[in-house]
PDB file of the backbone (N, CA, C, O) and the ligand in Angstrom, with CONECT records:
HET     ZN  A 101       1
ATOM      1  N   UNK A   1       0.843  -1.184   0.000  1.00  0.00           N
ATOM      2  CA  UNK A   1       0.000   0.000   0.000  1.00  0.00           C
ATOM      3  C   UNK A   1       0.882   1.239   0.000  1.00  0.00           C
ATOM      4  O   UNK A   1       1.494   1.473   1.042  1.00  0.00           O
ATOM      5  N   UNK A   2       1.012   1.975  -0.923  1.00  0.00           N
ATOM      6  CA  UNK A   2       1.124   3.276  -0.854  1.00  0.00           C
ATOM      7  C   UNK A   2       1.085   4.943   0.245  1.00  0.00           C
ATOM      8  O   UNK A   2       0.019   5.516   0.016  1.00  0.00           O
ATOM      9  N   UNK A   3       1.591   5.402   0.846  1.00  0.00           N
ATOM     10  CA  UNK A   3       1.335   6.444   1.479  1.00  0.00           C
ATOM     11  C   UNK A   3       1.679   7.831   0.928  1.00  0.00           C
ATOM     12  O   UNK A   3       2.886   7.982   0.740  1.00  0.00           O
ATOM     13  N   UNK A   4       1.086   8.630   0.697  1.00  0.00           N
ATOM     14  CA  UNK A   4       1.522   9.381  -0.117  1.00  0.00           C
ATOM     15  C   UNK A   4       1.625  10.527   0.665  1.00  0.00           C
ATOM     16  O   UNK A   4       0.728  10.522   1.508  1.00  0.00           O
ATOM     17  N   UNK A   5       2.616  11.881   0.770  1.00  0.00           N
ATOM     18  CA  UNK A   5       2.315  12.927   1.666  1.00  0.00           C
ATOM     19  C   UNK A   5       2.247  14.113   0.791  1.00  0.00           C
ATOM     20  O   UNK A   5       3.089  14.882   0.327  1.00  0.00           O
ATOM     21  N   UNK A   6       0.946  14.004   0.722  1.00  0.00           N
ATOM     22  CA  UNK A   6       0.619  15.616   0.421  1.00  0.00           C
ATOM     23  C   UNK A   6       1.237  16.859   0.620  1.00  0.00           C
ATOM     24  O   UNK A   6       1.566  16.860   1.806  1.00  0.00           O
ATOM     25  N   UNK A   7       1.544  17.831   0.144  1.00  0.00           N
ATOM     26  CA  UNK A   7       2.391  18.742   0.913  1.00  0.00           C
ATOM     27  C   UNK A   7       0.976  20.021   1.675  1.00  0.00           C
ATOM     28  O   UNK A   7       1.357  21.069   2.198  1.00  0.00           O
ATOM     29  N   UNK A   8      -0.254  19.740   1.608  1.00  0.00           N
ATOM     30  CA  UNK A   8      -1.422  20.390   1.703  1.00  0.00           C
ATOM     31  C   UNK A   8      -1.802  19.769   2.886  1.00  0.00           C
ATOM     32  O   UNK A   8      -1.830  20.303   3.994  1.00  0.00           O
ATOM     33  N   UNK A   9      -2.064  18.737   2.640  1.00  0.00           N
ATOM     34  CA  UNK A   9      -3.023  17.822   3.701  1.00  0.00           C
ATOM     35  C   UNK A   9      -2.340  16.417   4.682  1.00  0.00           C
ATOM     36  O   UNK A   9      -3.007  15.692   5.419  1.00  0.00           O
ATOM     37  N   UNK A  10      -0.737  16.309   4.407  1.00  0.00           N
ATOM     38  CA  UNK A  10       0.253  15.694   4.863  1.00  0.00           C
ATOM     39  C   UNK A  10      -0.320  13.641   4.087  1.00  0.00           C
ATOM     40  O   UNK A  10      -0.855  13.231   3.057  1.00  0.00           O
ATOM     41  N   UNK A  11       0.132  13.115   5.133  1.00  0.00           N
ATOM     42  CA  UNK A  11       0.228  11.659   4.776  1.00  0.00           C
ATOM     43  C   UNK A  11      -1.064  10.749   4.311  1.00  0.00           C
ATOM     44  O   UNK A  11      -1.970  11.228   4.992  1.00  0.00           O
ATOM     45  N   UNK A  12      -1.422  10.085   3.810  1.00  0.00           N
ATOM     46  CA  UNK A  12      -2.415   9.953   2.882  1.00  0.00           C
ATOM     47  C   UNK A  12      -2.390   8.566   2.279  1.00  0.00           C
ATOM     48  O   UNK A  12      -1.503   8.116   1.552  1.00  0.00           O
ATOM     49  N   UNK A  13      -3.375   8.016   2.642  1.00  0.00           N
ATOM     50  CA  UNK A  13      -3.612   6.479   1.642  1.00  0.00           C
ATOM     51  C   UNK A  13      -3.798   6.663   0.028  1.00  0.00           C
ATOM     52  O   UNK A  13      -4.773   7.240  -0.453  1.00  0.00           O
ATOM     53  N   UNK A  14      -2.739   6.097  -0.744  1.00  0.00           N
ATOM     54  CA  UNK A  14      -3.142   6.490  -2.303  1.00  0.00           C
ATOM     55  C   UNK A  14      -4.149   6.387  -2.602  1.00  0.00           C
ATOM     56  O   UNK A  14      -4.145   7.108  -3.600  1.00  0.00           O
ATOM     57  N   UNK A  15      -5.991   5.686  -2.440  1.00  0.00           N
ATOM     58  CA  UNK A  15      -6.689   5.762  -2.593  1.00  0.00           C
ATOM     59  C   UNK A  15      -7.177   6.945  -2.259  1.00  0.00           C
ATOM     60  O   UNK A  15      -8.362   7.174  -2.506  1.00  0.00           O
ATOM     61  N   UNK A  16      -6.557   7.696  -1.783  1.00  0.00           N
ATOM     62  CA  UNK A  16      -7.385   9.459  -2.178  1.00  0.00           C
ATOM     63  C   UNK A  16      -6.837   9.945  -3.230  1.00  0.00           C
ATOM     64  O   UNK A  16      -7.051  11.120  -3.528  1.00  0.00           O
ATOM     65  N   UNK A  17      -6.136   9.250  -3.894  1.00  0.00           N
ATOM     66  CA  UNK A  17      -5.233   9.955  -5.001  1.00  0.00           C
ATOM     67  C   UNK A  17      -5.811   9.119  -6.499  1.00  0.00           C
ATOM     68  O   UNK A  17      -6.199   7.952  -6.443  1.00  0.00           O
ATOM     69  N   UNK A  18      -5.796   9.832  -7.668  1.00  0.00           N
ATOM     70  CA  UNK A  18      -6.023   9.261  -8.942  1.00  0.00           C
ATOM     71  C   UNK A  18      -4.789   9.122  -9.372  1.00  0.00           C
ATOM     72  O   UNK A  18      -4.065  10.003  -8.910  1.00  0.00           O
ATOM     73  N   UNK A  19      -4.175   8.285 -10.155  1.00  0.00           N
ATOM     74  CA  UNK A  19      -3.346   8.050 -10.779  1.00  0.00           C
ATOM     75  C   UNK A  19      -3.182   9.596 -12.384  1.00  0.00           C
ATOM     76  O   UNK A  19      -4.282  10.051 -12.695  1.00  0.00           O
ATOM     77  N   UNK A  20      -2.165  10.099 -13.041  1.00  0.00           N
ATOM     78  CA  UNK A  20      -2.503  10.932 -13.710  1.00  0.00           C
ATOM     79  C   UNK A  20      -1.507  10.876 -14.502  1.00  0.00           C
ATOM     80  O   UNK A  20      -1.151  11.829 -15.196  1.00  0.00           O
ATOM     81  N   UNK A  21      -0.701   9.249 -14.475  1.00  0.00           N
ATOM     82  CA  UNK A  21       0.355   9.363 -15.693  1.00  0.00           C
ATOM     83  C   UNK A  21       1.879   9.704 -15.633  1.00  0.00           C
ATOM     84  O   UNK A  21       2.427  10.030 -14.580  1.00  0.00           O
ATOM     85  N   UNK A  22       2.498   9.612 -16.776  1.00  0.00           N
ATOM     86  CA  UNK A  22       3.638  10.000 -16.366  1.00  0.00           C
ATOM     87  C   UNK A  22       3.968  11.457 -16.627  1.00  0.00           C
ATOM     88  O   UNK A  22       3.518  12.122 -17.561  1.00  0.00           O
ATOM     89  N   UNK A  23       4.829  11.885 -15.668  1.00  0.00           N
ATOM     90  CA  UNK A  23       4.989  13.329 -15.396  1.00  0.00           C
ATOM     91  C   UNK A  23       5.905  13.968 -16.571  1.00  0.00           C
ATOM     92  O   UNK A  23       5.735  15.166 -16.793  1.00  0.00           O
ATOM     93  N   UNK A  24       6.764  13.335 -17.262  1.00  0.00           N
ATOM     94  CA  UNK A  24       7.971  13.191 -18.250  1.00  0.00           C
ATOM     95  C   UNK A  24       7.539  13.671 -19.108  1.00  0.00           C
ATOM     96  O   UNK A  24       8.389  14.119 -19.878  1.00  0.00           O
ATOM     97  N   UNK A  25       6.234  13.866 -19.483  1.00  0.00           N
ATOM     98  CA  UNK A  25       5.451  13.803 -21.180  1.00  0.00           C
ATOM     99  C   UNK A  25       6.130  15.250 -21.363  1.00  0.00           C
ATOM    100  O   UNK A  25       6.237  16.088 -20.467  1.00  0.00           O
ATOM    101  N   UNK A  26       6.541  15.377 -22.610  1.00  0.00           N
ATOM    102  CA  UNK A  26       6.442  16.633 -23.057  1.00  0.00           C
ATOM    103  C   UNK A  26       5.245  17.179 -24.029  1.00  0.00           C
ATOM    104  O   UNK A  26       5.636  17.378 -25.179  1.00  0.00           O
ATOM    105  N   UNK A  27       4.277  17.376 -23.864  1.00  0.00           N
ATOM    106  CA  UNK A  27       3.476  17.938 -25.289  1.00  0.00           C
ATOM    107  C   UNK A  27       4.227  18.846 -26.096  1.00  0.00           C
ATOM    108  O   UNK A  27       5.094  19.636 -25.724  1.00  0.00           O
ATOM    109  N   UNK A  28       3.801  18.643 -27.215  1.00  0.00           N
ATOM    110  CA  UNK A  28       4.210  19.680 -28.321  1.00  0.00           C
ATOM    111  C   UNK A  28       2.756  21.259 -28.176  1.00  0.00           C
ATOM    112  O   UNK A  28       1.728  21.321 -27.503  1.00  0.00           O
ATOM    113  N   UNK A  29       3.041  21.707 -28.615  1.00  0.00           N
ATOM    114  CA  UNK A  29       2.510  22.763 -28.473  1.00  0.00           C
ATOM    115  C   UNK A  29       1.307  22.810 -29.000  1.00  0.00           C
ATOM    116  O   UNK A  29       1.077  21.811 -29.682  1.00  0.00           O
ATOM    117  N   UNK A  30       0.076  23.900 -28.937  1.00  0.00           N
ATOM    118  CA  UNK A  30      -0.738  23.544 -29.270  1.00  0.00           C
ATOM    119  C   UNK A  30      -1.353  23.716 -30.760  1.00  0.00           C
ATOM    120  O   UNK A  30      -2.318  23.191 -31.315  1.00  0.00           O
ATOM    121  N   UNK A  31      -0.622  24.441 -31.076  1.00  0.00           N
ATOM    122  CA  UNK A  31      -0.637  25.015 -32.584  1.00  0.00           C
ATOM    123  C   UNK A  31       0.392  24.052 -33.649  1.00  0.00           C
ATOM    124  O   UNK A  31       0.626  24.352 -34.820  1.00  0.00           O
ATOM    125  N   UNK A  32       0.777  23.179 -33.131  1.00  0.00           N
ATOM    126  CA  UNK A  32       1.774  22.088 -33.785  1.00  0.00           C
ATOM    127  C   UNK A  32       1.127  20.900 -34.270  1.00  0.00           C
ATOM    128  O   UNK A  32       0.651  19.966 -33.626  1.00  0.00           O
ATOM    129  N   UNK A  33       1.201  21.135 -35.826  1.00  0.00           N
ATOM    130  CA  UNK A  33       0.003  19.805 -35.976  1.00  0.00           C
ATOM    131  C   UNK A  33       0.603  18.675 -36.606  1.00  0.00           C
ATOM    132  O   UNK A  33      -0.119  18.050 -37.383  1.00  0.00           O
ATOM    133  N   UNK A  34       2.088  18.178 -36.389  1.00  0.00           N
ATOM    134  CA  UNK A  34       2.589  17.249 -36.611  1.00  0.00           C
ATOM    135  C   UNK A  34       1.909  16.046 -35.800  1.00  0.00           C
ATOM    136  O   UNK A  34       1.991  15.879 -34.583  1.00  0.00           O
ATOM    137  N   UNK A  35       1.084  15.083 -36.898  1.00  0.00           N
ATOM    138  CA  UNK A  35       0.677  13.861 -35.715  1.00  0.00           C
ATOM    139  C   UNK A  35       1.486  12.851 -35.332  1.00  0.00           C
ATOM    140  O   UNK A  35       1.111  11.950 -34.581  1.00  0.00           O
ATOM    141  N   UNK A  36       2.467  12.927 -35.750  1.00  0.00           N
ATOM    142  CA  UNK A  36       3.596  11.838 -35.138  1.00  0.00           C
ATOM    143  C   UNK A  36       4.193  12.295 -33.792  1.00  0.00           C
ATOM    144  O   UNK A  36       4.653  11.462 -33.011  1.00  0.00           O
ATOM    145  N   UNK A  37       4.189  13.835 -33.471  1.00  0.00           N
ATOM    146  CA  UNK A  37       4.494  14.328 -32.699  1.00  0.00           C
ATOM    147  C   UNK A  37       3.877  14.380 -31.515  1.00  0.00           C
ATOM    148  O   UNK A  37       4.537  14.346 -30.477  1.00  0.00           O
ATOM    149  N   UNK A  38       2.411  14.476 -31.510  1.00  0.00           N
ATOM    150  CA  UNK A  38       1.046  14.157 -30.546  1.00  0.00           C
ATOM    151  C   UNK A  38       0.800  12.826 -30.861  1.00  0.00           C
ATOM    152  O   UNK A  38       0.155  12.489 -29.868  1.00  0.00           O
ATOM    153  N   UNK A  39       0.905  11.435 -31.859  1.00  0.00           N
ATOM    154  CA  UNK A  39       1.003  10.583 -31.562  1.00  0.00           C
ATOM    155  C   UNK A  39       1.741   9.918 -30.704  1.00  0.00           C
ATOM    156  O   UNK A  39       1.368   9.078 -29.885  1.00  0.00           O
ATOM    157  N   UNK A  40       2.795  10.312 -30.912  1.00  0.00           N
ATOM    158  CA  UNK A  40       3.994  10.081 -29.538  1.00  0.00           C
ATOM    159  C   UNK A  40       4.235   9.899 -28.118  1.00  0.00           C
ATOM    160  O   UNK A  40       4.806   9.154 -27.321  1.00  0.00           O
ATOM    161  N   UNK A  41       3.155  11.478 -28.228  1.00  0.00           N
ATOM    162  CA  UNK A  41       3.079  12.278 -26.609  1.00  0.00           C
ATOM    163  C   UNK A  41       1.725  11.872 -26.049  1.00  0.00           C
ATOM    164  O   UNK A  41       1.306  12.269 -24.962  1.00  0.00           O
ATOM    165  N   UNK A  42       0.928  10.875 -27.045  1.00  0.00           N
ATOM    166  CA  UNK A  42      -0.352  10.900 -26.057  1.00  0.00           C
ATOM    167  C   UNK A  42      -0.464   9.523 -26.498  1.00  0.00           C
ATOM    168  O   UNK A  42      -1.611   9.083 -26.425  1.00  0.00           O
ATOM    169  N   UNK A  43       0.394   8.746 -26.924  1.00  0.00           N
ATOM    170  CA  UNK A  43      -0.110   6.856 -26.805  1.00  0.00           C
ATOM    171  C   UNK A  43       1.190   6.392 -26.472  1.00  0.00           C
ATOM    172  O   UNK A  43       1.316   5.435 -25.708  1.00  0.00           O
ATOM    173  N   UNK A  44       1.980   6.860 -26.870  1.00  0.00           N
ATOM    174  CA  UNK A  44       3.715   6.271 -26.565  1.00  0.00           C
ATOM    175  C   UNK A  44       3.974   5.928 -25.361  1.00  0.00           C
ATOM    176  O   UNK A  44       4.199   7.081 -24.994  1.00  0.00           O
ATOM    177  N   UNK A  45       4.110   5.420 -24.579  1.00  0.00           N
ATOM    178  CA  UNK A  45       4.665   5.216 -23.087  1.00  0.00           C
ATOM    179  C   UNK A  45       5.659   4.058 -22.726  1.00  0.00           C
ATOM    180  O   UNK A  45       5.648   2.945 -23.252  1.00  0.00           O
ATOM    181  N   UNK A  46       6.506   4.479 -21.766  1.00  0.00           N
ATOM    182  CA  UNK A  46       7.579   3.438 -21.432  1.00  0.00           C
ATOM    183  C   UNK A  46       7.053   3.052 -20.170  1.00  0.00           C
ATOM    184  O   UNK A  46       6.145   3.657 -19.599  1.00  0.00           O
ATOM    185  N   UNK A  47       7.708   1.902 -19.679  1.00  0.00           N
ATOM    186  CA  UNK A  47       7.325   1.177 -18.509  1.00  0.00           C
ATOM    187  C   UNK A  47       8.223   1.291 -17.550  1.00  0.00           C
ATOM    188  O   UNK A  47       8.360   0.298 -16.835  1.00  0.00           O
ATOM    189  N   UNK A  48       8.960   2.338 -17.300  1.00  0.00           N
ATOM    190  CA  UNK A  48      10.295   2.108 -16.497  1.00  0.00           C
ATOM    191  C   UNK A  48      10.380   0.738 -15.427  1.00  0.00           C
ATOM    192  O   UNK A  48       9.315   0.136 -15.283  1.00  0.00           O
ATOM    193  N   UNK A  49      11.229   0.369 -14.895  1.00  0.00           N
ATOM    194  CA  UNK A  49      11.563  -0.084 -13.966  1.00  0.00           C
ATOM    195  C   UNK A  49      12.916   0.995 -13.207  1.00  0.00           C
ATOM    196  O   UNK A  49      13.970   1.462 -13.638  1.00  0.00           O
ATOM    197  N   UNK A  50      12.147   1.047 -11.818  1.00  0.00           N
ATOM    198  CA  UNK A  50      12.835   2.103 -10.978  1.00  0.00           C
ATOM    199  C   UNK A  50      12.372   3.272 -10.619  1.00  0.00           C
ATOM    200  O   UNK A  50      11.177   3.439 -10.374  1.00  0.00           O
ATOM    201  N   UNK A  51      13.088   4.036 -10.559  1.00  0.00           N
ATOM    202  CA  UNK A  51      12.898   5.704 -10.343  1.00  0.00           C
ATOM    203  C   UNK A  51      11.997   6.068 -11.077  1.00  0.00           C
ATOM    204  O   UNK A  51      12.055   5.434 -12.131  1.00  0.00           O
ATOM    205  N   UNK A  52      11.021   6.916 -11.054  1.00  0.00           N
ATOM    206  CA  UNK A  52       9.873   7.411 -12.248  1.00  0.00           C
ATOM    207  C   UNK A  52       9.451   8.771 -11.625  1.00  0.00           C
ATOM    208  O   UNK A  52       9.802   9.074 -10.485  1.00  0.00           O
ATOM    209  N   UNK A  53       8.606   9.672 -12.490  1.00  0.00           N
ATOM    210  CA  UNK A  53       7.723  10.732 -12.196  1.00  0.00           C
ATOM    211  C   UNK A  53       6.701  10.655 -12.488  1.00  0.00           C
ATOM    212  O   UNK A  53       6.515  10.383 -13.675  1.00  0.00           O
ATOM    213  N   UNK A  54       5.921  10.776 -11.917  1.00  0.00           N
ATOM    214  CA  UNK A  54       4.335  10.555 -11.682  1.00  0.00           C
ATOM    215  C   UNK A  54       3.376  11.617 -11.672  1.00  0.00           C
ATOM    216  O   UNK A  54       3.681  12.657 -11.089  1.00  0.00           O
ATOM    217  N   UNK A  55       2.406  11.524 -12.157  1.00  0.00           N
ATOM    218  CA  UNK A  55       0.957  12.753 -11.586  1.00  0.00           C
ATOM    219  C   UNK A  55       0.133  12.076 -10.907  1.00  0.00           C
ATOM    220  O   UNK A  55      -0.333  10.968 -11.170  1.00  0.00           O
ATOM    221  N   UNK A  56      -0.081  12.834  -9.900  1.00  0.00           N
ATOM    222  CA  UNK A  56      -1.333  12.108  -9.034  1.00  0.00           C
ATOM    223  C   UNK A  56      -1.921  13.057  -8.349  1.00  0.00           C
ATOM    224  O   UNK A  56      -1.274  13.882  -7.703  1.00  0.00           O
ATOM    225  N   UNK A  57      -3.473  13.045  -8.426  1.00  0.00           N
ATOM    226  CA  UNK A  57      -4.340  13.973  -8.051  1.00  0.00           C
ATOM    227  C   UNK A  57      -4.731  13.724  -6.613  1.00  0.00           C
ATOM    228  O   UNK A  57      -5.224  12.610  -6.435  1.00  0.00           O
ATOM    229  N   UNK A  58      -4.643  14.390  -5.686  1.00  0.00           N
ATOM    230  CA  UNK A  58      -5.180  14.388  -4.796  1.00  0.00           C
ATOM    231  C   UNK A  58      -7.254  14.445  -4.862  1.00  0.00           C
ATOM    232  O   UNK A  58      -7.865  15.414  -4.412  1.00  0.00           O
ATOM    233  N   UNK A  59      -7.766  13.567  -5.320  1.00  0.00           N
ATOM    234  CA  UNK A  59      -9.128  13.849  -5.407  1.00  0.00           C
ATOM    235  C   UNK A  59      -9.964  13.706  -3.963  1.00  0.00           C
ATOM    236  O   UNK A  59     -11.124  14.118  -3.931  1.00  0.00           O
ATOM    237  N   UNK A  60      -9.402  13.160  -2.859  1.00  0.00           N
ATOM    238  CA  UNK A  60     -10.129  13.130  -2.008  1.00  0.00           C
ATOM    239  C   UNK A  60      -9.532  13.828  -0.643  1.00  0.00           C
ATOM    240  O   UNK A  60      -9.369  13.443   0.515  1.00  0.00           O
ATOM    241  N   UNK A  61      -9.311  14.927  -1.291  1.00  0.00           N
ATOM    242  CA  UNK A  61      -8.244  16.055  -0.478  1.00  0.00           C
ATOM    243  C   UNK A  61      -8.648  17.174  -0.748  1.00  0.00           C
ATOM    244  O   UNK A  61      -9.776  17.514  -0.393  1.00  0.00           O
ATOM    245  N   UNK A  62      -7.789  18.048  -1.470  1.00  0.00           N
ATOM    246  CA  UNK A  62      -7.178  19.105  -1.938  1.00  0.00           C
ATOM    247  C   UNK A  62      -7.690  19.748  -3.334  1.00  0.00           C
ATOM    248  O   UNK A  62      -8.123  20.835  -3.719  1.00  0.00           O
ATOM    249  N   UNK A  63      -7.365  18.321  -3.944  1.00  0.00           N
ATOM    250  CA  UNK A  63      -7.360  18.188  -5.208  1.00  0.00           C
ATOM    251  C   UNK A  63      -6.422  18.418  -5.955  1.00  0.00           C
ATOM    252  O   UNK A  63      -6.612  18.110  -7.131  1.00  0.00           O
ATOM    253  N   UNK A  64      -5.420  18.872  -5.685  1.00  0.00           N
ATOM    254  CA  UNK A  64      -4.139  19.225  -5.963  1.00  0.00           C
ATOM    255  C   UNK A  64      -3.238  18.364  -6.714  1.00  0.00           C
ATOM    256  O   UNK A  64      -2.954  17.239  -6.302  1.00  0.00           O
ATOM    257  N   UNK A  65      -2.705  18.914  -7.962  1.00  0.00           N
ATOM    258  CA  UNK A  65      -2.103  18.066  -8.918  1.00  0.00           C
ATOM    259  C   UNK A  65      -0.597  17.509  -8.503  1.00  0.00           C
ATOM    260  O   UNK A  65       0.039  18.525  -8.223  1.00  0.00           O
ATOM    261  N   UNK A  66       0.211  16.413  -8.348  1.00  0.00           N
ATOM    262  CA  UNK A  66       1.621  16.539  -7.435  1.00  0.00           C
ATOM    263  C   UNK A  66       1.826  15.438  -8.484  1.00  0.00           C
ATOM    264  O   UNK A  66       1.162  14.701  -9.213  1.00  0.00           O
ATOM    265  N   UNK A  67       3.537  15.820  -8.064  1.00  0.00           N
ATOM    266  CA  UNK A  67       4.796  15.181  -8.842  1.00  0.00           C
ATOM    267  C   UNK A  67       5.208  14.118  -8.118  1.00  0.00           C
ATOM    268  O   UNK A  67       6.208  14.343  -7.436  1.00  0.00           O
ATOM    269  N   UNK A  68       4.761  13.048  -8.053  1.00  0.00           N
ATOM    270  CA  UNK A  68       5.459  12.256  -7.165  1.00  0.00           C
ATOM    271  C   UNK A  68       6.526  11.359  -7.822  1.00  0.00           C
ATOM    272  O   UNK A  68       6.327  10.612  -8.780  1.00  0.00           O
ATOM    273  N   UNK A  69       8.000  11.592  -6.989  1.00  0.00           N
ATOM    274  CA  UNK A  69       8.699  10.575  -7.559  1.00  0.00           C
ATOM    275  C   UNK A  69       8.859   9.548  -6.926  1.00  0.00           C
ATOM    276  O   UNK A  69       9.290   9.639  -5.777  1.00  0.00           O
ATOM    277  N   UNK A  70       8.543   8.208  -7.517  1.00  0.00           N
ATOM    278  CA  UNK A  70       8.489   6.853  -7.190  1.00  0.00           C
ATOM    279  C   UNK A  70       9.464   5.594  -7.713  1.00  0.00           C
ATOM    280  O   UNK A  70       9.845   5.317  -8.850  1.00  0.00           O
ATOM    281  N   UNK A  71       9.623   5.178  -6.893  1.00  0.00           N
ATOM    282  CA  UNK A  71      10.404   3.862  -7.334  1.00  0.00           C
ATOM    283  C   UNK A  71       9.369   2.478  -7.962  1.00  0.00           C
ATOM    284  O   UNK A  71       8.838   1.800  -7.083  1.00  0.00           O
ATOM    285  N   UNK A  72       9.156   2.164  -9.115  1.00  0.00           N
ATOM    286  CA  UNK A  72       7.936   1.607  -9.565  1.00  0.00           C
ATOM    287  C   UNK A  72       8.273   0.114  -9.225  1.00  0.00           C
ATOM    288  O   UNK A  72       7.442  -0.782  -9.375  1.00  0.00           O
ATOM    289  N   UNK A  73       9.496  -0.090  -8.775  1.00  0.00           N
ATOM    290  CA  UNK A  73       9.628  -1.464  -8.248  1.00  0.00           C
ATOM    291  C   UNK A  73       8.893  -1.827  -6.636  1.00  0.00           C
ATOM    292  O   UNK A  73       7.933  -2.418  -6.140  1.00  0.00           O
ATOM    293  N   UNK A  74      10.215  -0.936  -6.225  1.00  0.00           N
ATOM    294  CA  UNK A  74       9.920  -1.289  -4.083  1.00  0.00           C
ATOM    295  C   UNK A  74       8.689   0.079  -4.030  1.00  0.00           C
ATOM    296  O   UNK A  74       9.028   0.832  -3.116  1.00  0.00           O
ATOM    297  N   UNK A  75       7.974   0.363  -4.419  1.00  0.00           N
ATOM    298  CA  UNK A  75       6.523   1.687  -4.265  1.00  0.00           C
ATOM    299  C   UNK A  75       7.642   2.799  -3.068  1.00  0.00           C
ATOM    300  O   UNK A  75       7.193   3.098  -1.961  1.00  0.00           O
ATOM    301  N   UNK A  76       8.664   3.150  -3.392  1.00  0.00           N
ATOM    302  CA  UNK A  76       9.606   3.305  -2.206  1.00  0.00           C
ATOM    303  C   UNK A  76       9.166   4.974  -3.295  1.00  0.00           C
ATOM    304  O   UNK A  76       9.529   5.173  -4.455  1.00  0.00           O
ATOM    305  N   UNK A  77       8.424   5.796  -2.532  1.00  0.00           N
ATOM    306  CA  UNK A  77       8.433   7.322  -2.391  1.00  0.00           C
ATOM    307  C   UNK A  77       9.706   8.330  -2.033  1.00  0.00           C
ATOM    308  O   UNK A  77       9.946   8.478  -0.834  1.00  0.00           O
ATOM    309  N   UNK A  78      10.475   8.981  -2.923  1.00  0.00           N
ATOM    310  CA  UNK A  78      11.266   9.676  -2.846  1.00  0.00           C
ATOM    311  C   UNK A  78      11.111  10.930  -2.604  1.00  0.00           C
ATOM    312  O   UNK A  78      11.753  11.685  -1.873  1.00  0.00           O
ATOM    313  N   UNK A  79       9.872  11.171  -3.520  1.00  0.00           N
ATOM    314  CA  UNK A  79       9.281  13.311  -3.529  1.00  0.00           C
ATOM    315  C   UNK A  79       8.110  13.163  -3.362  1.00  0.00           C
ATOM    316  O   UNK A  79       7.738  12.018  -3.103  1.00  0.00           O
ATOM    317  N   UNK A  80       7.281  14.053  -3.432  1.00  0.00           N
ATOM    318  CA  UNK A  80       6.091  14.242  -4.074  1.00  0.00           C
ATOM    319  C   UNK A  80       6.161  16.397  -3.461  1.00  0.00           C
ATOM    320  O   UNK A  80       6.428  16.910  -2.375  1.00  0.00           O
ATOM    321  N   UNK A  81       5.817  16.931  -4.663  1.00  0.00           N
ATOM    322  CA  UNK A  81       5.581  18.336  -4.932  1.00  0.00           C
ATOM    323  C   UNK A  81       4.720  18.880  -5.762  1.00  0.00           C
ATOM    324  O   UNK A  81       4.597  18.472  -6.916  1.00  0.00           O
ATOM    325  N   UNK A  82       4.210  19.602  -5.398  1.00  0.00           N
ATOM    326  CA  UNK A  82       3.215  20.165  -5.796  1.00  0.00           C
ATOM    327  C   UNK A  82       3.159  20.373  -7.821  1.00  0.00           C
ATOM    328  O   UNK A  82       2.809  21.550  -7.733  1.00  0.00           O
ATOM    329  N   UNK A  83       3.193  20.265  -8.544  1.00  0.00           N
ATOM    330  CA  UNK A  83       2.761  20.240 -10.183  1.00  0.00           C
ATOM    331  C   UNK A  83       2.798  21.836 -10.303  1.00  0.00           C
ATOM    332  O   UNK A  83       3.749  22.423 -10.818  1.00  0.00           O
ATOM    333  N   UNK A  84       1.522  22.567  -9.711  1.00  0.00           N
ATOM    334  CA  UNK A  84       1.810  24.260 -10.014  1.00  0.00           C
ATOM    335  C   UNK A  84       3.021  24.469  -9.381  1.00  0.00           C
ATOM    336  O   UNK A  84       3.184  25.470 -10.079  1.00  0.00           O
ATOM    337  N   UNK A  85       3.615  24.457  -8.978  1.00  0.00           N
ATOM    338  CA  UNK A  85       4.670  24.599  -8.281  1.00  0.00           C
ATOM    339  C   UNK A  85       5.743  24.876  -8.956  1.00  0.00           C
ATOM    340  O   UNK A  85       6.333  25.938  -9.154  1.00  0.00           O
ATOM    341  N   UNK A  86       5.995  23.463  -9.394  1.00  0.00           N
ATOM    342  CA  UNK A  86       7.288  23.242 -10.637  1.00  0.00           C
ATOM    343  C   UNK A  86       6.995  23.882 -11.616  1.00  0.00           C
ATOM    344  O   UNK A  86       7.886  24.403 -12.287  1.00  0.00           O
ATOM    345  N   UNK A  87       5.508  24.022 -11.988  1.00  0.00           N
ATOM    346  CA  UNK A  87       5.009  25.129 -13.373  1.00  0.00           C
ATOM    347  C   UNK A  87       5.645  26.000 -13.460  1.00  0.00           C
ATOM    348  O   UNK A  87       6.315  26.293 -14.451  1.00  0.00           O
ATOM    349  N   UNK A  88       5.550  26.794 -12.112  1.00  0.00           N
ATOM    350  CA  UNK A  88       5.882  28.231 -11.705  1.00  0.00           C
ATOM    351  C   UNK A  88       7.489  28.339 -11.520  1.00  0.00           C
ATOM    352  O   UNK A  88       8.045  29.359 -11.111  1.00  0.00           O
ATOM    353  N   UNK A  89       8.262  26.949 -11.936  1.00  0.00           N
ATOM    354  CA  UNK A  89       9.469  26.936 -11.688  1.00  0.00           C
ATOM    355  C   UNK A  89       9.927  26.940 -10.225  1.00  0.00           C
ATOM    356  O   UNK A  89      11.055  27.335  -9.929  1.00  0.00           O
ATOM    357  N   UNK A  90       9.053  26.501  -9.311  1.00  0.00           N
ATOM    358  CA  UNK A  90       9.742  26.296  -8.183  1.00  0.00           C
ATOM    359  C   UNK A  90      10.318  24.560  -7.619  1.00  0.00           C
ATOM    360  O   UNK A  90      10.445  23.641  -8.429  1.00  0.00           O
ATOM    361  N   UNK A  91      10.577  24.418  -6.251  1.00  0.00           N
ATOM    362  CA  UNK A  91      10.902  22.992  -5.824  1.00  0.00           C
ATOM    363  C   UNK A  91       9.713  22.250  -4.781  1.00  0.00           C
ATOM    364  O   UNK A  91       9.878  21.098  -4.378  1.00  0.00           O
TER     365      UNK A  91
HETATM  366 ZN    ZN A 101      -3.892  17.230  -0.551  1.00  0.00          ZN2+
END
């Protein structure tokens, strides 16, 4: 089981949380209409084993979008930070 710590609402069973993908994606822009390019970025996915970045919504919280970095082997939690956050260029 998962514990996840919010930086809003602190420690947390992942079942308050939605899963939201991997954090890595880069989209292409929105005016970019190469479809190999948005084919890429919205079906392509790797499976890491290990270290990863994550989105996960706080839905039964906050609601708050967070970066969690995870180890996808041992569920061994390294970060988790806030998504606007890093937007805004912060840590
Ligand atoms: Zn929260």
């Amino acid at each position: 089981m998962l514990r996840i710590t919010c930086p809003h609402c602190g420690e947390r069973d992942h079942a308050e949380f939605a899963y939201g993908g991997d954090a890595t994606i880069k989209y292409p822009s929105l005016d970019n209409a190469d479809q190999e390019a948005w084919f890429q970025a919205v079906f392509i996915r790797k499976n890491p084993r290990g270290k990863h970045s994550e989105l996960w919504q706080h839905v039964g919280g906050c609601r708050e979008w967070l970066v969690v970095e995870r180890d996808t082997l041992t569920h061994e939690i390294f970060s988790v930070t806030s998504a606007r956050v890093l937007a805004e260029g912060g840590q």
